[in-house]
N, C-alpha and C positions, 0 to 999 in steps of 0.2 A: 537477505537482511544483514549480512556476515558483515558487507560492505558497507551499510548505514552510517553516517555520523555517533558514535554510543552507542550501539545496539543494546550495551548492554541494561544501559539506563532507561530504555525505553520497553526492556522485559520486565525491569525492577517495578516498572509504574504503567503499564498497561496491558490490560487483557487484548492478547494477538488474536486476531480473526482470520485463516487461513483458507482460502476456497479455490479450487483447481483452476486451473487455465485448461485448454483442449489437449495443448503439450504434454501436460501430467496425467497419470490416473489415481486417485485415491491411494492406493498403495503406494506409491512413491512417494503423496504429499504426506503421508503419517508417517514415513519415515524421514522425511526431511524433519518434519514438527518436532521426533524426538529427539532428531540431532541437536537441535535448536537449545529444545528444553535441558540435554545433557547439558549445553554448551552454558547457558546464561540461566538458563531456572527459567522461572515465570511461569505464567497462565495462556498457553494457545488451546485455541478451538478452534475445529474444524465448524465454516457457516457454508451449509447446504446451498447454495445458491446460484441460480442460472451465466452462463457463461456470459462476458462484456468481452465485446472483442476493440478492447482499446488497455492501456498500459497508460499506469500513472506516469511515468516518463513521457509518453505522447501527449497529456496532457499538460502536463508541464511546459512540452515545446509549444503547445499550441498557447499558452500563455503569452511566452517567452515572444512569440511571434504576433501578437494580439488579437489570435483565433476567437472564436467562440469556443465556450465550453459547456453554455448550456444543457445539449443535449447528455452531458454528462455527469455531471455534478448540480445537486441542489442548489437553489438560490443561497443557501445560508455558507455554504463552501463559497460558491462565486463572490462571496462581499467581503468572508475573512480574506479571502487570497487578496483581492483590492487594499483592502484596510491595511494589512503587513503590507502589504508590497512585494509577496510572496513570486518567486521563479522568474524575475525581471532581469535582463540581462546585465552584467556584472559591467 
């Protein structure tokens, strides 16, 4: 997240939701969480939740590339992303 556009303003105004990837274990994502919270403040939570093995970045591309992404994203994400114009190549 260090790398985000503002990170810092997006700790200022939203509760972070943090849930492992297979790479991680628990322990190292509560320690990243703290590094985080030292770094920028805010509110993370850890959300107990089963692993996805796809990466918003993949998703993105598959945008970008004018995949489908149903299988991954709710309808109400797939219509913002249309509506902005969101991850359309530059």
């Amino acid at each position: 997240m260090e790398r985000w556009y503002r990170p810092d303003l997006i700790f200022q105004n939203a509760v972070i939701l943090a849930a492992c990837r297979t790479s991680y274990t628990r322990e190292s994502l509560s320690r990243k969480m703290q590094q985080l919270q030292a770094a920028y403040g805010g509110d993370i939570r850890f959300l107990d939740a089963p692993d996805v093995p796809i990466s918003s970045s993949e998703i993105r591309k598959m945008v970008r590339e004018g995949k489908d992404i149903s299988a991954w994203v709710v309808p109400e994400v797939m219509d913002y992303i249309k509506e902005k114009g969101l991850y359309r190549q530059q």
